[in-house]
C-alpha positions in Angstrom: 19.3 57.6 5.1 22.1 58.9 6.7 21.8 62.2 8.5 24.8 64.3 8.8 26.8 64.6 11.5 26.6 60.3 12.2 29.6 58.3 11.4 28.4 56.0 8.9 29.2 52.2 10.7 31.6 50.2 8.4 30.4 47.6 6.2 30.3 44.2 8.4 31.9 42.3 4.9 34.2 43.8 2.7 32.6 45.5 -0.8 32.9 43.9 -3.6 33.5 45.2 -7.3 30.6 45.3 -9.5 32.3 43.3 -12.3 34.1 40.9 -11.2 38.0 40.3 -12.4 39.1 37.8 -15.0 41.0 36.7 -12.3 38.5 35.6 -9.9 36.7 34.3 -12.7 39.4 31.8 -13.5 40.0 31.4 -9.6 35.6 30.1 -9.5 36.4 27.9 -12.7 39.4 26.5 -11.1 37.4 25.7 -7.6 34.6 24.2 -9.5 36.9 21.9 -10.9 38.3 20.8 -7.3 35.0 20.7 -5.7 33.8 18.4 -8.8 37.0 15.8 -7.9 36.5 15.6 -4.4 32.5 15.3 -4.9 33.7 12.5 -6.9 36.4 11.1 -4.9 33.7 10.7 -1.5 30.9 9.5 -4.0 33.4 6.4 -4.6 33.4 5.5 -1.0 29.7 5.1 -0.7 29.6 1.7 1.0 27.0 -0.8 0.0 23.5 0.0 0.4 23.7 3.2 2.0 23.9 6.7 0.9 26.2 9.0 2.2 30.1 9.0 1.5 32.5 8.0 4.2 34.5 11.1 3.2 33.6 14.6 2.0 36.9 16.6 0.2 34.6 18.6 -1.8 33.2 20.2 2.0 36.9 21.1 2.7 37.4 22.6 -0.8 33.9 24.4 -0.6 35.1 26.2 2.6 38.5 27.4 1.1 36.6 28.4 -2.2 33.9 30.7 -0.6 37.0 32.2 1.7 39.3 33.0 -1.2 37.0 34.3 -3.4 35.5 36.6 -0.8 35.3 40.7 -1.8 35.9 39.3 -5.2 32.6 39.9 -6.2 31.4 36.5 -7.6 29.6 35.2 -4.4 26.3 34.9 -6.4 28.4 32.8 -9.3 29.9 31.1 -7.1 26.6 30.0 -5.0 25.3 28.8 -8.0 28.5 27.0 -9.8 28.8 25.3 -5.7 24.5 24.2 -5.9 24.4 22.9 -9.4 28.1 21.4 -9.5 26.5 19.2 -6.2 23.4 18.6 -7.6 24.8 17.3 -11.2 27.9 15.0 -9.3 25.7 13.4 -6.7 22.9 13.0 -9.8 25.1 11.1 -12.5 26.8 8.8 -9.4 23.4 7.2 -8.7 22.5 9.2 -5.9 18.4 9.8 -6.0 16.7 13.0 -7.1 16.0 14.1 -3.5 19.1 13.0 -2.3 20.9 15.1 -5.0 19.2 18.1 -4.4 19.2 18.0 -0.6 22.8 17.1 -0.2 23.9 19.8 -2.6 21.5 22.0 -0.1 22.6 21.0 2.7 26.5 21.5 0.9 25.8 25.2 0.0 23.9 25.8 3.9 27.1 24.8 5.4 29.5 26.6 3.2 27.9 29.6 3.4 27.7 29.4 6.9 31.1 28.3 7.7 32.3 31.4 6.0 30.1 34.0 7.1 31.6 32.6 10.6 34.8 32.6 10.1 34.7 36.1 8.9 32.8 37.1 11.8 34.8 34.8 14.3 38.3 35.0 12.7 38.4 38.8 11.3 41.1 38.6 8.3 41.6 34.9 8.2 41.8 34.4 4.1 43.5 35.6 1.5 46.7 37.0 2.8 46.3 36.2 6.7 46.3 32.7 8.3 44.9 32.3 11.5 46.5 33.1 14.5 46.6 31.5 18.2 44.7 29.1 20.1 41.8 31.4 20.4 41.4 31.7 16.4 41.9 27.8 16.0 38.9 27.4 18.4 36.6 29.9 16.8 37.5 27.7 13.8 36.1 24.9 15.5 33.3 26.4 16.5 32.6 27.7 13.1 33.1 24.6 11.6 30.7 22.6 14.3 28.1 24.8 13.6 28.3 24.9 10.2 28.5 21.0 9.8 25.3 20.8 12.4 23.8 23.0 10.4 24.3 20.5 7.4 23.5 17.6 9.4 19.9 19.3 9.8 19.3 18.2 6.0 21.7 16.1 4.6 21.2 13.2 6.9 17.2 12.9 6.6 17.5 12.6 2.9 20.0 9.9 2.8 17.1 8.1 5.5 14.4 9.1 3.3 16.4 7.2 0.4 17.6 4.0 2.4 14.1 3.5 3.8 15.0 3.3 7.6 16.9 5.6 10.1 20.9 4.6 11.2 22.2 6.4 13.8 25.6 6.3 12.3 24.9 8.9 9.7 24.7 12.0 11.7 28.0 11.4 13.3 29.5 10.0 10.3 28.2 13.1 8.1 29.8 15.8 11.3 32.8 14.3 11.0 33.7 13.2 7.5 32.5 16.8 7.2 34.6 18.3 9.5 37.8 16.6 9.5 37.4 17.6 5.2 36.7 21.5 6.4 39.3 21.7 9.6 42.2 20.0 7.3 41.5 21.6 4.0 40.7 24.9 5.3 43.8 25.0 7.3 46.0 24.1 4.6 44.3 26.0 1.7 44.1 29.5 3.8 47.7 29.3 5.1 48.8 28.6 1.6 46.7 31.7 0.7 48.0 34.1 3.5 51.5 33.0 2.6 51.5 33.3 -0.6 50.2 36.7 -0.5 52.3 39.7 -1.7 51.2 41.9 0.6 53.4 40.3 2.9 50.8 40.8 6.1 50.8 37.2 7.5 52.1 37.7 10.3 53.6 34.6 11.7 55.6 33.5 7.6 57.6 30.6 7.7 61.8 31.8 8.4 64.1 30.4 5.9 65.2 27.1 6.9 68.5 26.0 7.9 70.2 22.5 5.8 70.1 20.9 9.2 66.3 21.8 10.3 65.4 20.6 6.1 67.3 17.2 7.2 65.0 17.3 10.4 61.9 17.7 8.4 62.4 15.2 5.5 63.6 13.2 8.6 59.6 13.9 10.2 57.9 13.0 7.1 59.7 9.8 6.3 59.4 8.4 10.0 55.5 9.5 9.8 55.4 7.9 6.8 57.0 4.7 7.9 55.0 4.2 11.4 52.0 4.8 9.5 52.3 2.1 7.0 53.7 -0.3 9.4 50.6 0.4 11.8 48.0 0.3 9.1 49.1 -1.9 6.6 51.0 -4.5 8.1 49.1 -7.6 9.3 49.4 -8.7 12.4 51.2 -5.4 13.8 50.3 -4.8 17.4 48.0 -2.4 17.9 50.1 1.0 18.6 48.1 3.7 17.0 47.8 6.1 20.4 51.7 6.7 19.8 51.4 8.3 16.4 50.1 11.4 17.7 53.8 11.8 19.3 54.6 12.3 15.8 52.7 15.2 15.1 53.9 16.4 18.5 57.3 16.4 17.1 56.1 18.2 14.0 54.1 20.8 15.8 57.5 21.5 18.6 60.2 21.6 15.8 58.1 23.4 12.3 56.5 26.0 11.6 52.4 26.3 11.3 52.3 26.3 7.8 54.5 22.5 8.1 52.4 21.0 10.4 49.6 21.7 8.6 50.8 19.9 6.0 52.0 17.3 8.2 48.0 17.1 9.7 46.9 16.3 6.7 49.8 13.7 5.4 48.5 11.9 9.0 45.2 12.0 7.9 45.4 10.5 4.5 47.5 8.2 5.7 45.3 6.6 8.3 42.0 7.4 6.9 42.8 5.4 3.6 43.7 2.7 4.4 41.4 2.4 7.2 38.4 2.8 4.4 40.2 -0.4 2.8 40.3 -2.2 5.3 43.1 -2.0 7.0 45.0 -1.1 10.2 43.8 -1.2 13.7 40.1 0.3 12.8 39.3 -2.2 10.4 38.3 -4.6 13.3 35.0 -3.1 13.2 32.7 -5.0 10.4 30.7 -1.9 9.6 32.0 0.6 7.2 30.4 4.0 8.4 31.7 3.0 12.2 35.5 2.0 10.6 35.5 5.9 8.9 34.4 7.5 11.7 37.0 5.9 14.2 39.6 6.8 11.5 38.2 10.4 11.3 38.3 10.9 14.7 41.7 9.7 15.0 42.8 12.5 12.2 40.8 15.3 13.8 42.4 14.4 16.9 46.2 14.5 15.9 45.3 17.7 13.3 43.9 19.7 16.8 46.7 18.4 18.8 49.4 19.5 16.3 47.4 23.0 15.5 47.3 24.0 19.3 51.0 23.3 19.7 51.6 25.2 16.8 49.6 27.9 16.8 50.5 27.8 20.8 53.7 28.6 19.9 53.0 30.8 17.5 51.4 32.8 20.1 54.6 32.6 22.3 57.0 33.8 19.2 55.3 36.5 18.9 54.7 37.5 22.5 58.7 37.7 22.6 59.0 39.6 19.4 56.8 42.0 20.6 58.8 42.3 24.0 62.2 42.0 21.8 60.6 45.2 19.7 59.6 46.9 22.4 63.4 46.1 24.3 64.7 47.9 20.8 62.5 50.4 20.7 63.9 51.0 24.6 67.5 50.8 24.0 67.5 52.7 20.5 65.3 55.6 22.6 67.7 55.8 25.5 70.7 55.5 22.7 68.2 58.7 20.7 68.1 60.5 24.2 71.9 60.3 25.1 72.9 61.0 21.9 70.2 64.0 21.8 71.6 65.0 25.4 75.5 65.6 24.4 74.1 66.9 21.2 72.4 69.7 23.0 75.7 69.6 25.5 78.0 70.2 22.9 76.2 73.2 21.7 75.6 74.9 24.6 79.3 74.8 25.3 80.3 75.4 22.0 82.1 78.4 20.7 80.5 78.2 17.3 77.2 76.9 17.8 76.4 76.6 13.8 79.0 74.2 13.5 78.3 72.1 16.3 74.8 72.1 15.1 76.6 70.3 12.0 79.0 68.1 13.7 76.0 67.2 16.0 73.8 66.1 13.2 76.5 64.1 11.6 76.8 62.3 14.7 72.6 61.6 14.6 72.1 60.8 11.3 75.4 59.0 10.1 76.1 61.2 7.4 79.1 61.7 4.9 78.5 65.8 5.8 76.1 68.0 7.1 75.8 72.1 6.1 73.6 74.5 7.4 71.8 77.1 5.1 70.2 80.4 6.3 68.6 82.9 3.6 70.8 86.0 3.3 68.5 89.1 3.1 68.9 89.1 -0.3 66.8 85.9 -1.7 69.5 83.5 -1.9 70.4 80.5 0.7 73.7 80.6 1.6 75.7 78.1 3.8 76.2 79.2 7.2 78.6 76.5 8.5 79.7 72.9 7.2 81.1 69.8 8.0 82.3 67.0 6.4 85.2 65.8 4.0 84.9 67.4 1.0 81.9 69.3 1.5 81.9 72.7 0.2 80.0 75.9 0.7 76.3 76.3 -2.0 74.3 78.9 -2.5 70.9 79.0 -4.3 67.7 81.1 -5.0 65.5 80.5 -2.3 62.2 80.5 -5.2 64.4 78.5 -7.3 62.0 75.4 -8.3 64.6 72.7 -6.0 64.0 70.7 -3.1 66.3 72.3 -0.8 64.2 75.6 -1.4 60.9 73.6 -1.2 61.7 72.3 1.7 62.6 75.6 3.3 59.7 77.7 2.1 57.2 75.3 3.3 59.5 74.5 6.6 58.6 70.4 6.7 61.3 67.9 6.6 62.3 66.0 3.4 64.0 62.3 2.5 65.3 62.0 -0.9 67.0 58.3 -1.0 67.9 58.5 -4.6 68.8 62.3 -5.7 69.6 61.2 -9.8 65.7 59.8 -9.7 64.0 63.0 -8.0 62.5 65.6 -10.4 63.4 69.0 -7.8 67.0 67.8 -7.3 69.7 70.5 -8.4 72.3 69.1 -10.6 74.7 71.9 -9.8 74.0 71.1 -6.0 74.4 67.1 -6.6 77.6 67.5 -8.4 79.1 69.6 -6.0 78.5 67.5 -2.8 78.8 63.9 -4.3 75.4 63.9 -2.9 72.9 60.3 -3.9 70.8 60.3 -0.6 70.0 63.9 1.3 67.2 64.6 4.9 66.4 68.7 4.9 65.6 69.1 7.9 63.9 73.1 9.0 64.9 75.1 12.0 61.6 77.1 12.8 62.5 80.3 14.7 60.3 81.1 17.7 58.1 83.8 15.8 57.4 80.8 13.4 59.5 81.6 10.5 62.1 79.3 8.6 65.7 80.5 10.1 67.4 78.0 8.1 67.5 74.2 7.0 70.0 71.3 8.2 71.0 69.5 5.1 71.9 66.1 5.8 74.0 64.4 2.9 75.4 60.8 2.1 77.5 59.5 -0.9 75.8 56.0 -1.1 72.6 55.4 -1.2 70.3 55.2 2.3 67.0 53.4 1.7 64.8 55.3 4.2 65.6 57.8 7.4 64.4 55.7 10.2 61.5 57.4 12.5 63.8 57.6 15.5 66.5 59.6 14.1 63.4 61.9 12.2 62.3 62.3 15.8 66.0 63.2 17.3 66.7 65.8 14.7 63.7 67.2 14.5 64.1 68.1 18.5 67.9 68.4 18.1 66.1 71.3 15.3 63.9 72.8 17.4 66.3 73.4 20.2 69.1 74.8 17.9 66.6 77.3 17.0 67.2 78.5 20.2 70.7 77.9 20.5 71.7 79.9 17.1 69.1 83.0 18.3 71.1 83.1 21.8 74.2 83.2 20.1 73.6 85.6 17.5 72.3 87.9 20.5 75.7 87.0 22.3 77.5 87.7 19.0 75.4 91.4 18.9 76.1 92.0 22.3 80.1 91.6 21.9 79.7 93.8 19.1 77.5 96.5 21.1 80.2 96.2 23.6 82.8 97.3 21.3 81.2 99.3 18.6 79.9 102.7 18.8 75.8 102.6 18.0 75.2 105.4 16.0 78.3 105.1 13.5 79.6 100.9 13.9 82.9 102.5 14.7 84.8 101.2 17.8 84.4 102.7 20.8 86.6 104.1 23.7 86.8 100.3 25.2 87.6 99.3 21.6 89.9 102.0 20.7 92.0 101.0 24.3 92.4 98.0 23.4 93.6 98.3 19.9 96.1 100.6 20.7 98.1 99.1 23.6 98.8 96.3 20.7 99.5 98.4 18.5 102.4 100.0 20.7 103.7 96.7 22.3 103.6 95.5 18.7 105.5 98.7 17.4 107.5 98.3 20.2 108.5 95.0 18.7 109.3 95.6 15.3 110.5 99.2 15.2 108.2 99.8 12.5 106.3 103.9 12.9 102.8 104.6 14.0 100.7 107.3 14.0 97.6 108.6 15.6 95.0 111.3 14.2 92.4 112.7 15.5 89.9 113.8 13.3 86.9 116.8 13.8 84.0 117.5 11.6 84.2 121.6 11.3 80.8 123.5 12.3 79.0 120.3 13.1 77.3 122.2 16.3 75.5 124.7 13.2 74.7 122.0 11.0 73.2 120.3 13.8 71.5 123.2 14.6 70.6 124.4 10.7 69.7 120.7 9.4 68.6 119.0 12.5 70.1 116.2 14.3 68.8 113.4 12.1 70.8 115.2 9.4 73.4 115.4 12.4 72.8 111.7 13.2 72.9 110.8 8.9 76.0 112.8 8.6 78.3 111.2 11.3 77.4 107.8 9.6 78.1 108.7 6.0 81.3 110.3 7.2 82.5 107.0 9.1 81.7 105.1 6.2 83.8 107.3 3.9 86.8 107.6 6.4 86.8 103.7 6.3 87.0 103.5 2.2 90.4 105.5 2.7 91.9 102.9 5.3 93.4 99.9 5.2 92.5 96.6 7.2 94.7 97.1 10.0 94.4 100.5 10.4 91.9 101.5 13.6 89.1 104.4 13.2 87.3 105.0 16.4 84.6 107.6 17.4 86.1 109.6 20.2 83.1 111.3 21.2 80.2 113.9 19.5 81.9 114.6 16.3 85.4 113.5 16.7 87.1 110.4 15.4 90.4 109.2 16.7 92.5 107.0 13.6 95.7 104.6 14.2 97.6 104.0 11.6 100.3 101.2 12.2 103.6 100.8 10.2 102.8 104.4 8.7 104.7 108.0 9.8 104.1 111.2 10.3 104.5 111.8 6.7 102.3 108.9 5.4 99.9 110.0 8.4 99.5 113.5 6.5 98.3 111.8 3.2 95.8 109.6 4.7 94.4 112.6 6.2 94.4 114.6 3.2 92.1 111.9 1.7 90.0 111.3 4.8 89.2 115.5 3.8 88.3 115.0 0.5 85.9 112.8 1.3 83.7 114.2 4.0 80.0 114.1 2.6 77.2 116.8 1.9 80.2 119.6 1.0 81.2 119.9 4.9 85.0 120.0 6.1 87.0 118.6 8.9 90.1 119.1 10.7 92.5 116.5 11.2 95.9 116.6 13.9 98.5 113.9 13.2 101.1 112.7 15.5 103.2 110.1 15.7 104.1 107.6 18.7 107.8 108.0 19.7 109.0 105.2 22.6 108.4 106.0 26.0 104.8 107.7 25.1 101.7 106.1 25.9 98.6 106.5 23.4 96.6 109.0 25.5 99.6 111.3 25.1 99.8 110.6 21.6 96.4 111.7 21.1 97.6 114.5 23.5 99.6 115.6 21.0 97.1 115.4 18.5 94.9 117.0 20.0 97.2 120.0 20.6 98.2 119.9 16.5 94.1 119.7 15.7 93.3 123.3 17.6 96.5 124.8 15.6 94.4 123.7 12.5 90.7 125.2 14.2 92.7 128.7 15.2 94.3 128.1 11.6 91.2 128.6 9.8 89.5 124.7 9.6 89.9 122.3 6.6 93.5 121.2 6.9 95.8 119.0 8.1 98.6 119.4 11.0 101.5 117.2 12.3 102.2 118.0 15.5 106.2 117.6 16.0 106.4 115.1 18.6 109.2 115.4 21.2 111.7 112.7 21.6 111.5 110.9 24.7 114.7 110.0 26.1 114.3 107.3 29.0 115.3 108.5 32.4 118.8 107.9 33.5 119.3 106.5 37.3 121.9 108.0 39.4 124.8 106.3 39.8 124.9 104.7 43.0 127.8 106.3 45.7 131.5 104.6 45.3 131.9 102.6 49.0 133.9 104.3 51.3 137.8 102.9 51.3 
């Protein structure tokens, strides 16, 4: 019962499906027709008068059966297709009752053993991994000399039991014939399994092979192939079998695993066949059991030596992979961090910091363009700042069912590799960019909220965003957050600095400015300008009579009317409580009075104002300009309010230096 609150331990074999898969039903049929051949291939070298086979393929294919087919749910099927399968073979090849059925016993002990080791030994050798290192290739051994002892324990006796008397040959001849069938055919059958499997998780595959190292190969086999006739089935051949095994050295230091497996088991046939004819340099001995187990343990000798060298260097290859990843993984961090570092450099120092946030991206990511959105008040995205050729301005509904909206309302970066295939892509958007691959990435304010989104765009296809770059611009993100907030406060500052609060006018420090350029520039062209100064009539009693948010609300809507009568260039200015100072460049006296007369008519709430015009004549500065103004606007108070008068400027004649005395004769 499990109690809640206990992590439940994971299952020590994988489930299996409760119906079994055509497939692995056609994969049992298919083994059962192995195991039958190779029970009847070692039934045919029973030697005379005794009863066990000198070789055993149907143990090898037995091991690589049950490992195949495990998790696919037909272990009881197969059990009994591997028990009755032994029992009929070994029954209809003369082979006594007892014999029969304790062979095929002693068969299904060891296979089931064998496997429950390896699983337990070699966690994911099978179906789609091979085995990997030294380490693995001696739990394999170990799993395969226990599960052949275990064998031993009732195979052999039977086979005494039949012959009537007790040779100690059997036992060793039964471990190894069993054995060298299970080592070779396991090897080969589960690397042929792991890399044929499309999950593509073996992790040491064979590399494609160059022309030269397929020259090398054939080159290996053919040699093998040619020592090992010469040294088993040529008479009178010196005896030279302890060089062979050089051979599989060469195999094992020049191929990968998966070839000298193969190679292991070419070696094998070839000196265990013609070894149980009678040939080659093990046929000396008379008896047949003792010639097969010489030969067997020649092959289990060359198959370890070639599997540690290979799997050796397996180990090795992937020892320096791992230390070439983690060299990449290195360099590409230090290349993330510089390029993050003059990323955050270049913004820091930038003028516009939106688009250096752009340009900055590009640079990270590789893009064909880069534009950033930012919502507008209003409900709508709208781009902020862009970069790249051909990259335009876009605006969109920020609810608008898309997955540059989607990605901003829920503020988590998005990949689209292929925009024409995605479902939320805006066609409108698409075809105005050019854009087939786009990364949104969000920059989150620092109360939390969305401020915008970084929209990464490229006009060929990019398969994937890889995690390093995610990582860069997601902190090159979070930082511009920052970045954009500091310069929008700069930006409101330089504003502050210029603007009056209450009515966004310019101020005094404003107003200075503006005029001095105005005069050198009338100075410069000879064009006219003219100043006004402008006073809201009995704004102390509406204060007093309405209030002063009324006050506050009427000096605003005032400014903002005055303003619809200008033009761009022209210069209105909050002088100070209720008064507003105006340039007016290129514009006289005369053109002065008609401005004003409209700035009148528009004063809200049915007040009045005042306005006195003058006009700049050379040689007078703007304060006495407004001077003169000024003068003009109190000849309009005493004149009753609600008009307009131009004061009549003097000319200003420059002063004359006095002529310098004549030198005395």
């Amino acid at each position: 019962m499990h109690h809640p609150g206990v992590a439940r331990r994971p299952p020590r074999f994988p489930l299996t499906p409760a119906v079994p898969a055509a497939r692995s039903l056609l994969r049992s049929a298919a083994f059962t027709a192995l195991f039958t051949a190779g029970l009847l291939l070692g039934r045919w070298t029973v030697p005379d008068g005794g009863a066990l086979s000198l070789v055993s393929p149907g143990s090898g294919v037995a091991a690589v059966w049950f490992a195949v087919q495990r998790g696919a749910g037909t272990r009881p099927l197969d059990t009994a297709l591997l028990a009755v399968t032994g029992v009929l073979v070994h029954a209809l090849t003369g082979a006594g009752a007892l014999l029969a059925l304790t062979t095929a016993t002693a068969t299904v002990l060891q296979t089931l053993l064998f496997d429950a080791l390896l699983h337990r030994w070699c966690p994911g050798a099978g179906p789609g991994r091979p085995l990997r290192g030294v380490r693995a290739l001696l739990r394999l051994l170990a799993a395969t000399g226990a599960a052949v002892a275990a064998g031993a324990l009732v195979g052999p006796p039977a086979a005494w039991w039949q012959a009537g008397h007790v040779t100690w040959v059997d036992l060793p001849v039964w471990a190894a014939r069993n054995g060298l069938s299970v080592l070779l055919l396991a090897c080969v059958g589960l690397r042929l399994v792991a890399t044929s499997a499309r999950d593509g998780s073996a992790p040491v595959p064979c590399a494609p092979v160059a022309r030269r190292r397929w020259a090398e190969g054939v080159t290996a086999f053919a040699v093998t192939a040619v020592a090992y006739a010469v040294q088993f089935t040529v008479p009178g051949v010196p005896d030279l079998v302890f060089l062979l095994p050089v051979l599989t050295v060469w195999a094992a230091l020049r191929f990968c695993t998966r070839t000298v497996v193969w190679h292991s088991l070419f070696t094998g046939v070839a000196a265990l066949v013609p070894t149980l004819l009678g040939h080659g340099p093990f046929a000396a001995e008379p008896d047949p059991a003792l010639r097969a187990l010489a030969g067997q343990g020649f092959a289990v000798l060359t198959t370890v030596i070639g599997l540690v060298l290979a799997l050796g260097r397996d180990e090795r290859d992937e020892l320096l992979a791992e230390v070439r990843r983690q060299a990449d993984d290195s360099q590409r961090q230090a290349e993330a961090a510089a390029m993050l570092t003059d990323a955050l450099r270049s913004l820091n120092s930038a003028a516009d910091t939106r688009q250096a946030l752009c340009e900055a991206t590009a640079r990270i990511t590789g893009a064909d363009g880069v534009y950033l959105v930012e919502p507008d008040g209003r409900g709508d995205l709208v781009t902020r700042a862009v970069w790249g050729e051909g990259m335009v301005p876009v605006s969109t509904p920020a609810d608008e069912p898309t997955v540059l909206a989607d990605a901003f309302r829920r503020g988590a970066p998005v990949f689209v590799s292929d925009l024409s295939g995605h479902t939320g892509a805006s066609g409108r958007l698409r075809d105005a960019l050019g854009a087939v691959s786009v990364a949104y990435q969000p920059i989150t304010a620092t109360d939390g909220r969305t401020a915008g989104l970084l929209a990464s765009v490229w006009r060929t296809r990019v398969q994937e965003l890889p995690a390093q770059t995610r990582v860069v611009l997601a902190t090159l993100a979070q930082e511009a957050a920052h970045g954009v907030e500091r310069a929008d406060l700069l930006a409101q500052l330089a504003v502050a600095a210029e603007r009056d609060p209450l009515t966004g006018l310019a101020n005094r420090r404003r107003w200075d400015e503006t005029t001095t350029k105005e005069i050198a520039r009338a100075i410069r062209s000879g064009l006219p300008l003219s100043f006004c100064l402008i006073d809201l009539d009995h704004f102390k009693r509406y204060n007093d009579t309405q209030g002063h948010l009324a006050g506050d609300d009427l000096l605003q809507e005032f400014a903002a009317a005055a303003a619809g009568c200008l033009r761009e260039v022209d210069t209105l200015a909050r002088w100070g409580g209720e008064e507003f100072v105006l340039a007016l460049p290129g514009c006289s006296a005369a053109g002065a009075r008609a401005v004003a007369d409209r700035i009148r008519a528009a004063v809200p709430h049915g007040q009045t104002c005042t306005i006195g015009v003058a006009q700049w004549q050379p040689g007078l500065s703007a304060a006495e300009v407004v001077a003169l103004a000024d003068i003009a606007l109190y000849e309009g108070k005493e004149a009753g309010r609600n008009t307009t008068v131009v004061s009549d400027t003097p000319a200003v004649t420059p002063a004359v230096a006095p002529a310098a005395p004549a030198p005395v004769a």
